[in-house]
N, C-alpha and C positions, 0 to 999 in steps of 0.2 A: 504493500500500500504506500509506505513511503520512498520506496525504491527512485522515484524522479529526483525526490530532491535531498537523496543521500548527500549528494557529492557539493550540494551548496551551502555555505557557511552562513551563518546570519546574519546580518547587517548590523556595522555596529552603531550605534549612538552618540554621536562624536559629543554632544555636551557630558554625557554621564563619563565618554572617556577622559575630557579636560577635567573634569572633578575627580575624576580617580586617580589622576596622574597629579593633580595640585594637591592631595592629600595626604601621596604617598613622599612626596619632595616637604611638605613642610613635617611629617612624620619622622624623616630621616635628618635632613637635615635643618632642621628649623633651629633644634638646641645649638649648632656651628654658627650660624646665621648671628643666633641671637648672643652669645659667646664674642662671636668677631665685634659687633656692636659695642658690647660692654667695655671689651678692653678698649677701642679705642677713648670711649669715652671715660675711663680710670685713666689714661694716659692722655688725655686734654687737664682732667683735673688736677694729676700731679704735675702738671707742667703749669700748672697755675697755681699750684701751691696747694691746694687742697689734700687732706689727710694726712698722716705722722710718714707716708712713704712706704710702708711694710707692702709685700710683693705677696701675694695666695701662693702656698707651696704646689698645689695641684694645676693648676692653669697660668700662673705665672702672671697673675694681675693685682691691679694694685686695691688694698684692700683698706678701707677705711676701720679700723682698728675698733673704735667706739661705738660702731655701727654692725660690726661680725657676728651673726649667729654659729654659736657651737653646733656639730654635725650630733646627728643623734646617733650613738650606736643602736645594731641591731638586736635582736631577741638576745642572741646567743654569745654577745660580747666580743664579737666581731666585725668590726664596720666593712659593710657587704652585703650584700644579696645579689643570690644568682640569677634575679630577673633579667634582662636586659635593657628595661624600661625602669630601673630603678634610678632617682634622682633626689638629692638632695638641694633646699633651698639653700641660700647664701648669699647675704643683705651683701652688697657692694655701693661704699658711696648713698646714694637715696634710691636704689634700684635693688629689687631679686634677680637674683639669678641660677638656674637648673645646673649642679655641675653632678656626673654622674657616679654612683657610689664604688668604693674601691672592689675587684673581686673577692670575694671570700678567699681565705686561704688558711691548710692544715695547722692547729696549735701545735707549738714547738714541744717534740715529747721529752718527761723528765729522764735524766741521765744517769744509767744504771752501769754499775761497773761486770764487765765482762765474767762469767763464771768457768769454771777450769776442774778439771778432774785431779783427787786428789788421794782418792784410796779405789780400791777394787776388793771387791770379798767372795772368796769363793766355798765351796761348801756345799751348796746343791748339786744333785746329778738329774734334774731338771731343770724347765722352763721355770724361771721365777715369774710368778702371775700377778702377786697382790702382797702390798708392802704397810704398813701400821705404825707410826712413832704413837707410843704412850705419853700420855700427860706430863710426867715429869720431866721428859725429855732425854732421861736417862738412856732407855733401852730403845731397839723396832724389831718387828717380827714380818719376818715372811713366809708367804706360801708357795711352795712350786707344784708342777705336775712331776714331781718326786713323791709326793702324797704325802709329804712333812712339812711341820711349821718349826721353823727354827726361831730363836731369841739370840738378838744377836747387841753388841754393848755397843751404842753410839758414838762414845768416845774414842776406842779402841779398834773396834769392829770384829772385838774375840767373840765367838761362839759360847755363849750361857747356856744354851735348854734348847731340845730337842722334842718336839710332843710328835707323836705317831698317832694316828687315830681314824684318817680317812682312806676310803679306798678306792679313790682316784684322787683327779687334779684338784687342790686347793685353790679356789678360782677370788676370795675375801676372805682379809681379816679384819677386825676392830677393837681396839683395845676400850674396855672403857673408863670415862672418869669418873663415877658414882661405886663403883665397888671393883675389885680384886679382880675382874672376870675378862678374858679374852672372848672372842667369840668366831667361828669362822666359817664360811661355806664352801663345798665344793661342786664337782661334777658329778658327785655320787648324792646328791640329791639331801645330802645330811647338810643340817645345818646346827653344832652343836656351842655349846658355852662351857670352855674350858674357866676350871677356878685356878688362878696363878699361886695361891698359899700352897694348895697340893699337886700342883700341875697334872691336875687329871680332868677330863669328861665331867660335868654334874647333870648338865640338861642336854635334850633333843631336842627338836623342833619340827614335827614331822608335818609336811603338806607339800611341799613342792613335789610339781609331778613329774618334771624334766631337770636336765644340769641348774645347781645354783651359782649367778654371776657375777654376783656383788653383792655386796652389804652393808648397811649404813646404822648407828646408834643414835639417837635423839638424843638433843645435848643436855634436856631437861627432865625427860619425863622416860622410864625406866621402859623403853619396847625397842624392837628389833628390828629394821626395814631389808627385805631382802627380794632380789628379783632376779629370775633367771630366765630359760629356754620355754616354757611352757605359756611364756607372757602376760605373764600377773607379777603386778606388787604385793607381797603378801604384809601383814605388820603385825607383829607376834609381841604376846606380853613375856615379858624375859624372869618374870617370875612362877607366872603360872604356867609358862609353855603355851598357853592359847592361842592360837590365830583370831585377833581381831578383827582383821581387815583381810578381805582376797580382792585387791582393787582390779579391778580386768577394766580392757578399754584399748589395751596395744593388740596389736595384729601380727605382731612375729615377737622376736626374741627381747628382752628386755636388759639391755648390757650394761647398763650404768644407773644407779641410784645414789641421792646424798638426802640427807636430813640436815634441818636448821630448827633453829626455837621461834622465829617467828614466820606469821603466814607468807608462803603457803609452805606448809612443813614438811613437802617430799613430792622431789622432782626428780623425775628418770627419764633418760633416754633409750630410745632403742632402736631397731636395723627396721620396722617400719618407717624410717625417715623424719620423727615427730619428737615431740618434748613435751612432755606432759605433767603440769604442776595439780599437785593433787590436792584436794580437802580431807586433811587426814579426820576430822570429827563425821565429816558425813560418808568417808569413804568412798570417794568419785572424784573423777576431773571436773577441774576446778578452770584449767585453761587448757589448749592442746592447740601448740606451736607447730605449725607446718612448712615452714621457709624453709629448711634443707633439703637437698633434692638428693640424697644418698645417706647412708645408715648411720644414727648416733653410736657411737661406742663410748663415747666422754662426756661427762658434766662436772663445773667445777665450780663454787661458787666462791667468791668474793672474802677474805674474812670480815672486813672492814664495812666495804662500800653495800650497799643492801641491790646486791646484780651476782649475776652469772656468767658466766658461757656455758657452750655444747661445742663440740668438734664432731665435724665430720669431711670427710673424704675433700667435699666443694668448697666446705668454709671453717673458719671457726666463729661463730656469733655471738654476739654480747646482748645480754638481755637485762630489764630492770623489770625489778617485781615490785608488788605484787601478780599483778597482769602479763608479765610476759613482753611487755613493751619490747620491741627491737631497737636496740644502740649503734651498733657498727659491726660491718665484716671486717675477721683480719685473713685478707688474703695470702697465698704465696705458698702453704706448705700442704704443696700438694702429693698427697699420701695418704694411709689410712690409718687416720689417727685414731689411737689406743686411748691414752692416756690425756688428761689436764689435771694442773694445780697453776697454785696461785696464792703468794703470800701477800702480807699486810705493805710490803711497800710499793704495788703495784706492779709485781714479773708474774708476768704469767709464761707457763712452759706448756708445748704442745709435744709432743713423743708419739713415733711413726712406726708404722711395721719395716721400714727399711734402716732404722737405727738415727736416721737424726732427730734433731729437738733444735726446737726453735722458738728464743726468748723474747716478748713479745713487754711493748709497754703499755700497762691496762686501758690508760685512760685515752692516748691517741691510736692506740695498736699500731705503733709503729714496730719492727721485726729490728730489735737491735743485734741478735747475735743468732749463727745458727751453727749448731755442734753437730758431726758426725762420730756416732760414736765407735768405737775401737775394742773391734773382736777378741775374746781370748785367742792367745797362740794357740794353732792347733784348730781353730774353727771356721768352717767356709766366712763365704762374705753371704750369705745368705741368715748367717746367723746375730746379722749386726740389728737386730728388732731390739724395741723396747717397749714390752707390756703396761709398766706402772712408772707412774711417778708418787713423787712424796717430800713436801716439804718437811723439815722438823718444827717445831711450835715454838722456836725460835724465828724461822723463815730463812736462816742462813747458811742452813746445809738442803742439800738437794737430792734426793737418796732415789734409785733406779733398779727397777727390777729388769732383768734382759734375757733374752734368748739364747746366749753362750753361758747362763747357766752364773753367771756371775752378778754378784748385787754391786754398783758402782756410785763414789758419794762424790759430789759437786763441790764446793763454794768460791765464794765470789773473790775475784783476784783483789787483794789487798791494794798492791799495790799501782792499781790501773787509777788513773787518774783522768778530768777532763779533758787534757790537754794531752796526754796519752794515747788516749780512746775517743776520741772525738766523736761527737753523733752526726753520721753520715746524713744531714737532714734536706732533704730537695721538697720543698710543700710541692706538695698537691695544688695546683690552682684547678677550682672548680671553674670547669668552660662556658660561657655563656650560653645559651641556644639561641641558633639562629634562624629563626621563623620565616 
């Protein structure tokens, strides 16, 4: 039907195009126009003597002093916005004038001194899985797929205590700080609560239906949080042995769990790709975070700041609770990360299945340092993984569970200094968009 007048174009409107074309020239350039204008007439008045002389550091005109409005910073403490219609006013002489605002750019991150390897402990004739510092700071204990928990002396890194009891891979430990008791899970589906006085067994915990993957202690109130392959959180009372809670809601494996004393009091990740902050009184999610597009294995939370991360494979992200709000990607360590912690003076460490780690500054996530780590003699290069991390409750040792079967302790080089160490810092300018 319209076949005739495929091939003819419309006629245009030559008024609507002179008004299109006049709107688009005082859109773009009208602020130059109006710019050019101003200075000449700042530079008729200081050549008549008008104003103390002072020159605008941004455009390079002459600015009557007693007459200058301050710029207003933006939300975020930043004078900027990434519109590109954004414009601030600015009295000149007896006239405004549009000058446009600076582009945002990255805060400068604070300066952490490089961390460096300083012991190696050996002792397992497994994978080390899952690492524990006790309250006092004294001792930590690990678990391997040896099916032993060793106690090993922090200061020294001599072997104390040996418990035997599971039969498979020790996959969580927890020590706690309300009473005497360890506690640990495995892939044998046991999840038991060693007493350190006799260092024996006292309780079970019996319900999980598949391997257990983790385990978390409430820092207040006397229960257990533990979540494995079968995809439930379960939260057990650690005196009565009860299951309180069988919280379901994941859809595969559940790799990571932590507890906190305030809402929301137990958050887990897992290989359905999600992060899920729970209601532990009503036992349900509370929020379920879907930004990552590949499997949580890590959550780590803040000790200080009331936020998190998760790590996975695409990202690692930062979140503020209660709600789960999103903060920032820290891109770059691309691998499949196991492991996060994160001390009080804002280092966060990400630990990969191919052995490096990568130290990260909380608040800009900037990547200041990244270690490969260094296999026992005697073990491929395929054994350079690193399952767990673990700060001490100090924050200034950095203690590593790994795949050559070796537990290995960090801390921060003494002697590195600013000026030393320099922070490689290039901001980010955020680009304007161009419409």
């Amino acid at each position: 039907m319209f076949l005739s007048d495929q091939g003819n174009a419309p006629e245009r409107d030559k008024t609507s195009d002179k008004v299109r074309v006049t709107v688009k020239i005082l859109d773009e350039y009208g602020p130059v126009k109006e710019s050019a204008a101003r200075e000449s007439q700042a530079k008729q008045r200081l050549a008549a003597g008008e104003g103390d002389g002072s020159i605008d550091s941004q455009t390079g005109e002459g600015v009557d002093s007693s007459r200058t409005d301050s710029v207003a910073p933006s939300n975020d403490g930043v004078r900027g916005d990434n519109s590109s219609r954004a414009l601030v006013a600015v009295n000149i002489g007896q006239q405004q004038m549009l000058v446009p605002k600076k582009a945002q750019t990255m805060p400068k991150p604070n300066w952490h001194p490089p961390w460096k390897l300083y012991r190696v402990i050996s002792g397992h004739i497994g994978w080390v899985r899952c690492l524990a510092v006790e309250p006092g700071n004294e001792w930590f204990c690990s678990g391997a797929a040896d099916r032993v928990i060793k106690i090993w002396d922090l200061a020294s890194g001599t072997l104390k205590l040996t418990l035997t009891g599971h039969v498979s891979t020790v996959r969580g430990v927890a020590v706690s700080a309300r009473q005497p008791y360890l506690f640990s899970c495995g892939e044998d589906k046991m999840v038991k609560c060693w007493d350190l006085e006799q260092n024996k067994t006292i309780r079970h915990y019996h319900g999980h239906l598949s391997a257990c993957y983790a385990l978390a202690l409430h820092p207040t109130i006397d229960i257990l949080t533990t979540c494995g392959r079968d995809g439930t959180v379960r939260i057990w009372d650690v005196r009565t042995k009860a299951c309180v809670h069988t919280m379901t809601g994941h859809t595969n494996t559940v790799a990571d769990v932590k507890c906190q004393a305030p809402e929301p009091q137990v958050i887990s990740g897992s290989h359905d790709c999600t992060v899920r902050l729970w209601d532990l009184a009503m036992g349900r999610t509370r929020v379920t975070l879907t930004n990552h597009k590949k499997s949580v294995r890590a959550v780590a939370i803040h000790p200080v700041q009331y936020s998190f991360a998760s790590g996975s494979p695409d990202n690692i992200k930062q979140w503020k609770f209660p709600d789960g709000n999103f903060m920032q990607n820290l891109s770059g360590h691309n691998s499949i990360i196991n492991s996060l912690a994160c001390n009080s003076d804002g280092v966060l460490v990400s630990a990969a299945d191919n052995g490096s780690m990568y130290f990260w500054d909380w608040r800009t996530g900037y990547n200041f340092q990244r270690i490969q780590a260094a296999v026992q003699p005697g073990s491929i290069h395929s054994e350079a993984g690193i399952f767990t991390l673990q700060f001490d409750q100090s924050g200034s040792r950095l203690i590593t569970g790994e795949t050559d079967k070796t537990i290995k302790i960090y801390k921060e080089d003494e002697t590195a200094t600013e000026e030393t160490h320099p922070i490689n810092w290039r901001p980010d300018i955020y680009r304007k968009k161009k419409y």
